[in-house]
N, C-alpha and C positions, 0 to 999 in steps of 0.2 A: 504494500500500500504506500503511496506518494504522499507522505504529509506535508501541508503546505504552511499550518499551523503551529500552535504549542498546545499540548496535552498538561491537565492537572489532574492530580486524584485526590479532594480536597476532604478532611474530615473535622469534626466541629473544634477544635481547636486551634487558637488563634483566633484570627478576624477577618481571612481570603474570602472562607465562602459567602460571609455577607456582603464583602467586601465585591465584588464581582455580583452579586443578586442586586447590588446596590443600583447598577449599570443596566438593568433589566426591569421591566415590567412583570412583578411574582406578587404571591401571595405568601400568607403564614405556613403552607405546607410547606414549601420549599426552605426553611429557615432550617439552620442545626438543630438552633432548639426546639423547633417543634419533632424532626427527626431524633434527638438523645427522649422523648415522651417513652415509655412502656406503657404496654396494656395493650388491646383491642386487637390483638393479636400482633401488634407489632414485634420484631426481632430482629436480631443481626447488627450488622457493624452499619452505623452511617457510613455513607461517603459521598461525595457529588462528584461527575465525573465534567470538567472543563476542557472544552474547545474553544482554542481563537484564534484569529486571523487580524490585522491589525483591529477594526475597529465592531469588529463582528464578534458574539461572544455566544455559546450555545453550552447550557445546564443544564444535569439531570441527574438530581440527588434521587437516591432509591439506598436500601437498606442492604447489605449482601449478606445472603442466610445459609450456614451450612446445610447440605442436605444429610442428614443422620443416616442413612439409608446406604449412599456413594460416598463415605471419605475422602474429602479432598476436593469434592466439589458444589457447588452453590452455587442458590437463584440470588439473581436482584430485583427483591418483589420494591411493594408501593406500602408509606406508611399510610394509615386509617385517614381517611379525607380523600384532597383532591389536588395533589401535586404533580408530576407529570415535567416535562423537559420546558424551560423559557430559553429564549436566546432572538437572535435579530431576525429579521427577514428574509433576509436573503439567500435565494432559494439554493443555488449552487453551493454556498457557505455548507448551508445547510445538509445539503447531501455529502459532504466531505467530513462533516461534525456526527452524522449518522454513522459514516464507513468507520469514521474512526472509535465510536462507543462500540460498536457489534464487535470489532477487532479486539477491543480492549476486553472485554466481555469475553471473548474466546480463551484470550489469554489468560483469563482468570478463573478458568475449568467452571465458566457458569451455564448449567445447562438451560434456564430457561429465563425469562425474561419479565416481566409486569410491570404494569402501572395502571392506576387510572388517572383521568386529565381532569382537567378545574374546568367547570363550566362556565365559571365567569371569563376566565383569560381566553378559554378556548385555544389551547395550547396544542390541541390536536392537530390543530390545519396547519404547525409549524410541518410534520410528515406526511403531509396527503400527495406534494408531491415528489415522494420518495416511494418509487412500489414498492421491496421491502420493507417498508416500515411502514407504510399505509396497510397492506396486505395483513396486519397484526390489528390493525384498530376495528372496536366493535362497537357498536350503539346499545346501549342499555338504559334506554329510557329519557327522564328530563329529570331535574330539581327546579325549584320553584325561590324566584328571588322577587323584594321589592323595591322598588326604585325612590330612593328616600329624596332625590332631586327636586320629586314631583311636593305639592302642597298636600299636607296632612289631610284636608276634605277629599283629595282627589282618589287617596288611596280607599278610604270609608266608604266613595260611592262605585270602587271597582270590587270590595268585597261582595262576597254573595250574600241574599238578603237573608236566606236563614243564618249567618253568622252576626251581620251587624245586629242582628234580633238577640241571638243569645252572649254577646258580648254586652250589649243595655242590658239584659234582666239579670246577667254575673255579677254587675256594680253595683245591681240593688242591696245583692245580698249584702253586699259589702269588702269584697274582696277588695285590695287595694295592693299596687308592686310596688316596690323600691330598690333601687340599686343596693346590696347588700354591699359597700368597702371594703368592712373588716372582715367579711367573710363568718361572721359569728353564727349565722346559719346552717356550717359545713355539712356537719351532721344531718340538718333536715333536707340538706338536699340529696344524701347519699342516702336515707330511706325512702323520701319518694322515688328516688332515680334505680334503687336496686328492687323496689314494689312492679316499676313501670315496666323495667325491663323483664322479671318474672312473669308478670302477666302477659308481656308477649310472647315466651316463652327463649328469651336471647340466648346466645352462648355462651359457656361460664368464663371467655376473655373479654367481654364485655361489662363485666360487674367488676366495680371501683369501690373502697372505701377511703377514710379518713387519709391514710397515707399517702396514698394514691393523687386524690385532692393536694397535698402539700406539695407534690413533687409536680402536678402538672402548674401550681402558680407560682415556684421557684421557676422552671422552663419559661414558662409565658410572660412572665414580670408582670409593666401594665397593659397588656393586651389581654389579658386575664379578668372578666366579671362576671360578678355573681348578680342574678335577677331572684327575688320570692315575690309572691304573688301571697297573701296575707289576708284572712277572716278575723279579724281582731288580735291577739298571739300564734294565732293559729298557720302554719305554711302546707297554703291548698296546694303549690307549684314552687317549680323552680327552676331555673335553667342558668345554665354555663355558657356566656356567649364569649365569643373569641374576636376584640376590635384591634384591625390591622389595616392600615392604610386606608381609612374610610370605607374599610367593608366591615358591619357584622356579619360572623357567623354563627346560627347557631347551631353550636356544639353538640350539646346535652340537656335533655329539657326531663322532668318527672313529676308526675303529680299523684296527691294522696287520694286513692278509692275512695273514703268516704266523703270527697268533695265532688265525685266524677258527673252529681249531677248540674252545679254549679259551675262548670266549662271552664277550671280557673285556667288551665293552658291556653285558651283561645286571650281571657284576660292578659298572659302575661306578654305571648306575642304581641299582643295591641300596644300596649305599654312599651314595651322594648322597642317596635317602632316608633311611638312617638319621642323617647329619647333617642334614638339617633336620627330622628330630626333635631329635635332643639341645639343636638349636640355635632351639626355640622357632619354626619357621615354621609357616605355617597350611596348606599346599597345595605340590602339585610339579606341574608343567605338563608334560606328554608332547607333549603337540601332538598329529597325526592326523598319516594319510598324506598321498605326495608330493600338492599340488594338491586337498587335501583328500579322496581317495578313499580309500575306504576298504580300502586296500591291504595286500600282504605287509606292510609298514612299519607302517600302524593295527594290522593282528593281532598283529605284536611288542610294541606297547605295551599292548595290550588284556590280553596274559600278565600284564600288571604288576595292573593294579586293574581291577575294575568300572564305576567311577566315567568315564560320559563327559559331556558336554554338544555341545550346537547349534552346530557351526560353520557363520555365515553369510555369503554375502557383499551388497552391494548397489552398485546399480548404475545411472545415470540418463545419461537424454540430456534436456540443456541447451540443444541448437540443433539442431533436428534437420533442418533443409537444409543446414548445413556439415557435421553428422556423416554425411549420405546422401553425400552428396558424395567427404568425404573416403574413405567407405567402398569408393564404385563406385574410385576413385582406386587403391584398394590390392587390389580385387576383379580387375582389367584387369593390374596389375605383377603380381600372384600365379599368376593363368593363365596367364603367358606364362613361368612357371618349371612348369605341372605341376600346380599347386597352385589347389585350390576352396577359395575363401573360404566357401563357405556347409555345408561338410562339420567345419569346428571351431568350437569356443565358447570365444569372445575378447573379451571387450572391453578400452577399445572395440576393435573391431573391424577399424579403420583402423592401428591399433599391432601386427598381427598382423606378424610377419616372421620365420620357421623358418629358422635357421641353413641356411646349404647352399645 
């Protein structure tokens, strides 16, 4: 391969890798520190791999994870969110910034590949014209964002009318949110958030406590808030919103059963919109349904705004006789529980393993 560039392999130590994000239009997924986060299944060693050219600059932090199975060799999946490769435009750059990750990636006995892309930057279309790397990208539905630019009434009259209904008879009750600062609510938002996720029936890397909490608002510093949605003493709701460069996201939202007929979640999105109006943001991230479908969960966000975009994901094989390998390997342990490898869609594929 003819590099015409300089290659970096940067990890969260020091100040390069922000130091270069700086130069780029990203979000908070792409940060170190939101890569050094544990939980949601996140693992492996950060790194962000750098491509330049004088004034052209092409990233793409992803985690590298042994594979337990094949010693000695590892994926480079995607942490939990929407992070995904940023760098300039330009298209030829771009295909020489592609040759050069896949090569590096070889070199580093990774069999297979992941990410998914940020729906707000739409960082997908930086490889659409690269057929190898286009040839990996999939469509998996929308997430749903509101456009905080627009006037506070404008959003109220694009909700749907059964939500602005039960968002007025919520306030009767008396629910009210507040930005929680000191975080002295930690705790209640880790029972509603570990109630919320039980009921849905989540995975057990998606259940957080107290610790867990401290170590993601060490990582996030002040991009880190807490919202509760409140009956008097009481916390109907809660949500962990993530404010980065004029976008919220929300993160992590839970609310208590016995408030479920009181809608205090529809409450506290409302709220949390209208501060980041007051408070000068440009956008609020709803996210999509669970695994990106477009589910009861997308419909409840959909009540909020119009406004959706492209969630994508992509996805590459690296070696594809260790990955056939490792696949037949987990295709042979999965049958002998019951279970057809070839009836879910997993990659890779070989990392499939349903609780039970």
């Amino acid at each position: 391969m003819l590099t015409l560039g300089t290659l970096d392999l940067l990890t969260p130590a020091g100040a390069r890798w922000s130091a270069v994000l700086d130069r780029l239009d990203h979000d908070i997924y792409h940060t170190p520190e939101y890569h050094c986060l544990s939980g949601f299944g996140q693992a492996g060693t950060p790194q962000a791999f750098v491509y330049q050219e004088e004034d052209n600059a092409f990233v793409w932090p992803y985690l590298l994870t042994p594979i337990e199975a094949a010693p000695g060799y590892h994926d480079a999946t995607s942490v939990y969110g929407y992070p995904g490769p940023v760098g300039t435009s330009d298209q030829e750059f771009l295909g020489r910034a592609w040759e050069a990750l896949t090569e590096h990636w070889k070199s580093e006995r990774v069999v297979s590949a992941f990410t998914r892309f940020n729906p707000l930057l739409a960082n997908d279309r930086l490889l659409e014209g690269i057929p190898d790397a286009a040839a990996g990208i999939k469509d998996c539905g929308n997430t749903v964002s509101i456009d905080l630019t627009l006037p506070a009434e404008t959003h109220s009259q694009q909700y749907h009318k059964n939500l602005r209904y039960a968002i007025r008879k919520a306030r009767e009750t008396g629910l009210i949110t507040t930005e929680d600062e000191s975080w002295v609510h930690t705790d209640d938002f880790v029972a509603v958030y570990q109630d919320t996720m039980a009921r849905c029936g989540s995975r057990p890397e998606y259940v957080i406590d107290r610790a867990w909490i401290q170590g993601f608002r060490e990582a996030m510093g002040a991009s880190a808030r807490l919202f509760v949605t409140k009956k008097e003493e009481t916390v109907a709701a809660a949500m962990i919103v993530i404010d980065y460069d004029g976008k919220l996201h929300c993160h992590l939202i839970g609310s208590a059963p016995e408030f479920a007929a009181s809608s205090p979640s529809k409450v506290l999105l409302d709220d949390v919109r209208l501060w980041g109006i007051e408070n000068g943001r440009a956008s609020m991230h709803l996210g999509g349904g669970l695994g990106g479908r477009e589910d009861a969960l997308y419909q409840f966000k959909r009540k909020f705004s119009p406004l959706t975009h492209s969630f994508r994901t992509g996805s590459w094989i690296m070696n594809a006789p260790v990955y056939r390998d490792l696949e037949e390997r987990n295709r042979a342990a999965l049958a002998a529980r019951g279970i057809t490898l070839d009836e879910v869609s997993y990659f890779p594929s070989y990392r499939f393993n349903p609780a039970g």
